[in-house]
N, C-alpha and C positions, 0 to 999 in steps of 0.2 A: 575531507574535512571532518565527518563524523568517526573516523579512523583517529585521528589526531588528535579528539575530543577523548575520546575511548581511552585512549593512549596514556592521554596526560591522567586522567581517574586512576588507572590501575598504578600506575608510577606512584601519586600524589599515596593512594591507602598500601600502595609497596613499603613506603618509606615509615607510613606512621603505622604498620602491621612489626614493622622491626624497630619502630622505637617502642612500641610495646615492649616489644621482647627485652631488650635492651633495660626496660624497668624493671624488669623479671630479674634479669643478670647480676645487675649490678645490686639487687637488692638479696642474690645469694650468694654472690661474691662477695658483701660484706659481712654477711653471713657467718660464712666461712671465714675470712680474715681474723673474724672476733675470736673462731675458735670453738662458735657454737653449733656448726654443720648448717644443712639445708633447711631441718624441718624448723626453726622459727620462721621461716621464709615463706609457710606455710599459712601463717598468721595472716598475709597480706591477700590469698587466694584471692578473696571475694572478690577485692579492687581488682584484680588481673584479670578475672575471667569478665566485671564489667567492661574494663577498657578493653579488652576484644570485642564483645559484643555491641558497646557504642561505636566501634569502628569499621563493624562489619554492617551493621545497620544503615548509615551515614552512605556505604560506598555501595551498597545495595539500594539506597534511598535515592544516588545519584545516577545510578546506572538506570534505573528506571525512569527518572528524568529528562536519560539522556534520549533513552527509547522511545518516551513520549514525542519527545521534540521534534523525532530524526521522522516519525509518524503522522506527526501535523506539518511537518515540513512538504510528508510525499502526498498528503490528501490537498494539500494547497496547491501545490505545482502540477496534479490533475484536474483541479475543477478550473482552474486558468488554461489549459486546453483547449 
C-alpha cells in the first residue's frame, strides 16, 4: 500500500515537473516565432525557477508526510502487540 502511495506522489510531481517545463517551452517557442530568439524568454526566469522550487517543495513536503505516516503506522501496529 505504502508503495502505491509513493507511487502515485512521484507520478502526480512527474507530470507537474513537465508541465513546468512545458511553460518554459512554449514561452520560448513563442519566442522564437516572433522572431525575437531565446533571450526575452529570459525575462520570465524568476517565475520558472519559483515554479520548480514550489514543486519540489510540495513533493518533498509530501514525501515526508508520507514517511511520517508509514512510521506511526509501524510504532502503532508494535504497541498493539
Amino acid at each position: 500500500m505504502k508503495a502505491d502511495k509513493k507511487r502515485g506522489i512521484v507520478i502526480r510531481y512527474l507530470k507537474a515537473y513537465v508541465s513546468v517545463i512545458a511553460v518554459v517551452a512554449s514561452v520560448v517557442a513563442i519566442s522564437e516565432a516572433k522572431g525575437a530568439g531565446w533571450r526575452p524568454a529570459l525575462a520570465g526566469m524568476p517565475m520558472y525557477v519559483t515554479l520548480l522550487l514550489l514543486v519540489t517543495y510540495q513533493l518533498i513536503k509530501e514525501l515526508r508526510a508520507l514517511k511520517r505516516d508509514e512510521q506511526e503506522e509501524g510504532s502503532t501496529n508494535n504497541e498493539g502487540q
